[in-house]
N, C-alpha and C positions, 0 to 999 in steps of 0.2 A: 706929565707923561709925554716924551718924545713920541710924536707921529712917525709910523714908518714911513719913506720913501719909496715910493715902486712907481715902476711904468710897466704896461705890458702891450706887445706888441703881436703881430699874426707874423710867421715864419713859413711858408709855403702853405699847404693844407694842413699839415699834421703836426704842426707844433708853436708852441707860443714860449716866448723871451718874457723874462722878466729883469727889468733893468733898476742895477739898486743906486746907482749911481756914474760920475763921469770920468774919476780920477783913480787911477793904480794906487791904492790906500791900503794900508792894514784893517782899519777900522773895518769898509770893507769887503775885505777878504774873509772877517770874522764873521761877517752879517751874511755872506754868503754861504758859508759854510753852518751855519745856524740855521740857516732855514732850508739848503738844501736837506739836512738831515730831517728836521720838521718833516718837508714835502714830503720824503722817503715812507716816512712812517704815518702818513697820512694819504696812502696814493688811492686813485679814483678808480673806476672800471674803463679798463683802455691804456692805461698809464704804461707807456713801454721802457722810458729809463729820462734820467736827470744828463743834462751836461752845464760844468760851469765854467764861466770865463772869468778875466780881471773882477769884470763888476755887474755878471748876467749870469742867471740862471735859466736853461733851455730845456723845458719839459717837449718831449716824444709822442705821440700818443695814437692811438690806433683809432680815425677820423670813425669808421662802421660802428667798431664797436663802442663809442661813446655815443655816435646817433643812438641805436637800437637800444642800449641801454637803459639814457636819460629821457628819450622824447618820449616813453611811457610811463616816466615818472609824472613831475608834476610836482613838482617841491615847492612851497610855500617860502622865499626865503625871509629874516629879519632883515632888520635895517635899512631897509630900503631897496633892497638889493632883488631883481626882477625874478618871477617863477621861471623856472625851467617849464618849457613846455615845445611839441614836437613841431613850431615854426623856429626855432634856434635853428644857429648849425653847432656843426660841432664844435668850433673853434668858441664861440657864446657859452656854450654851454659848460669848455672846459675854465672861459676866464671867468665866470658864474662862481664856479668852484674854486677857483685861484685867490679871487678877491676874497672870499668866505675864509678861505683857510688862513689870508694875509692878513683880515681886520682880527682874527681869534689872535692870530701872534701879535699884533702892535697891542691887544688887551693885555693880552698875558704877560708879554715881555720878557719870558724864565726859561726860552726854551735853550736848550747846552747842547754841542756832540757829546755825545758817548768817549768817541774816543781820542786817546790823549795825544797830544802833539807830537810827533817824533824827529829826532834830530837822526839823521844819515851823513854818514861819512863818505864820502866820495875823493878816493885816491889818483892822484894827476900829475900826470908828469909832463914838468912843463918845458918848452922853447925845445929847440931843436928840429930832427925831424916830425916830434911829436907835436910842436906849436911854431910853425913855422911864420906867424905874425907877431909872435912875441915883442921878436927886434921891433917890427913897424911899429906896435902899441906901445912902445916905450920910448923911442923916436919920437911919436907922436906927443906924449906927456913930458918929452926933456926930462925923462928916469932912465933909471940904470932897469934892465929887465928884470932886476932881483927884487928890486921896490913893485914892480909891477906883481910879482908873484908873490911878498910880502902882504900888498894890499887885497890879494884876491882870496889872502888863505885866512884873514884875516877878521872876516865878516862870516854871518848866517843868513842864509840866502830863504827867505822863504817862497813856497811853490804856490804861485797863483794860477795857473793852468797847465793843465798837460795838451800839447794840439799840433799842427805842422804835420810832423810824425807822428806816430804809436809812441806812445814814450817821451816825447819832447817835454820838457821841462820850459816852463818859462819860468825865470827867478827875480823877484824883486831886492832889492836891498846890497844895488851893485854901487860901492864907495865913486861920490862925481870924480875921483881924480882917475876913474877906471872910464870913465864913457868916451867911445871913440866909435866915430861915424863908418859906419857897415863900408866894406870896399863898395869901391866903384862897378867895377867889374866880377860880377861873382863867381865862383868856381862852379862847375860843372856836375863835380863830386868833391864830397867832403866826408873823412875818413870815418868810421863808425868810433864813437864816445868819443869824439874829439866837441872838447872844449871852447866854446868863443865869447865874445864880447861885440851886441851889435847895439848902437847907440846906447840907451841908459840899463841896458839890459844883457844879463848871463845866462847861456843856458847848456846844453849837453842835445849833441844829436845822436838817436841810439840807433840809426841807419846811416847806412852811405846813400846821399840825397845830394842835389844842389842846393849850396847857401851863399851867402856873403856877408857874414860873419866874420870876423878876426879871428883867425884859430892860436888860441895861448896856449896849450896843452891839451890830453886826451890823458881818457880812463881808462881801465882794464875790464869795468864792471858790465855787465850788459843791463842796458835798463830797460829793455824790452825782453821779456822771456815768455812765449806764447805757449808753451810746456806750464805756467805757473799759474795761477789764481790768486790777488789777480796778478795779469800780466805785468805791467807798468811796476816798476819797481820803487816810483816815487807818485804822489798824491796830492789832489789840492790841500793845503795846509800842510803838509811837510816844511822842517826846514834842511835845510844843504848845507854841510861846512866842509871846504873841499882842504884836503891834503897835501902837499907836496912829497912824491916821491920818486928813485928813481931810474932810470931807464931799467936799471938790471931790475928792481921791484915790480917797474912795469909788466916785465915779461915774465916772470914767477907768475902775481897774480894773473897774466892771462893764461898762461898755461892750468894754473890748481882750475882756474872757472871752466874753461875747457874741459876740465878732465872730470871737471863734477854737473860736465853737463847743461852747464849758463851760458 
């Protein structure tokens, strides 16, 4: 039986990290996504919400209401593993219960999401005004811009965090002949669903923010919609396979999404 791997760490007062590893992996991505669901359906008295990263899972947790709750229990734990009792704090008391719930999973080793993987389509139109580093990032690799947009439409991108922005995508599984070092100088503002390439990494920004990013193209789609539940239109474990279309396409879909409200 593989041993799990964890670290846990304190995060301000009211939350603890759990780290499953050091590299941008699939493997993972799956392992976190495994036991954020686990957590989910396992949560404590206190537990305010789950976030995950590349290779971290970051539980929330309300510091009072896990004092007052557990320092009048008194729980006897197995394996070695220390009583809860009302000299803890709360942050003890919630990696008490962390480590409990991570030694049941390395037993068990069965636990699955629920739910199934999805593939989203994300339509992009590239170079021009709408990717106006195109040329650079094709300059850059000695290609023609059309091999650049060949190679990017070409791959499934899977979603390892959403962060930055509301919405932000980070996406693994960008082709090396695509990775090109973020500008020097970063823009100020960077147009909403405009598409970039910064070092080994693609993503989509669904605000106008500053970046410095290589911008190849932009979407029509809004992947922030704070009208929707949930918001975020893309999710850890998604995968991405972006489209090529164009300019007139562009502006169709942004007008239907406009007119329906996205």
């Amino acid at each position: 039986m593989t041993k799990l791997f964890y670290e846990c760490h304190m995060l301000g007062d009211s939350a603890i990290v759990i780290r499953l590893g050091t590299d941008i992996d699939l493997s993972i991505l799956n392992r976190v996504r495994q036991l954020t669901a686990y957590l989910e359906n396992n949560r404590f008295e206190g537990f305010i919400e789950i976030v995950t990263a590349y290779t971290t899972i970051t539980i929330y947790y309300d510091s009072f209401q896990v004092y007052n709750h557990y320092s009048e229990e008194g729980t006897t734990r197995k394996n070695g593993r220390v009583s809860w009792t009302n000299t803890l704090l709360p942050y003890d008391i919630v990696l008490l219960h962390i480590q409990h719930l991570l030694d049941n999973f390395e037993h068990k080793n069965e636990v699955h999401t629920n739910e199934p993987r999805r593939t989203i389509d994300i339509p992009v139109c590239y170079g021009e005004d709408y990717g106006p580093d195109l040329a650079d990032v094709a300059a850059y690799h000695r290609v023609s811009k059309e091999e650049i947009v060949h190679l990017h439409t070409s791959q499934i991108y899977p979603v390892y965090m959403i962060g930055f922005a509301p919405g932000f995508p980070y996406l693994g599984g960008l082709d090396d002949q695509l990775a090109t070092p973020r500008k020097s100088v970063p823009r100020t503002k960077i147009p909403v669903g405009s598409v970039g390439i910064g070092g080994a990494q693609t993503g989509i920004y669904p605000f106008e923010t500053p970046g410095g990013w290589n911008l190849i193209g932009r979407t029509p789609l809004a992947l922030f919609r704070p009208e929707s539940d949930p918001p975020s239109l893309l999710k850890v474990g998604d995968q991405v396979r972006f489209v090529s279309i164009t300019a007139e396409q562009f502006q169709y879909e942004k007008e239907r999404n406009m007119g329906n409200g996205v």
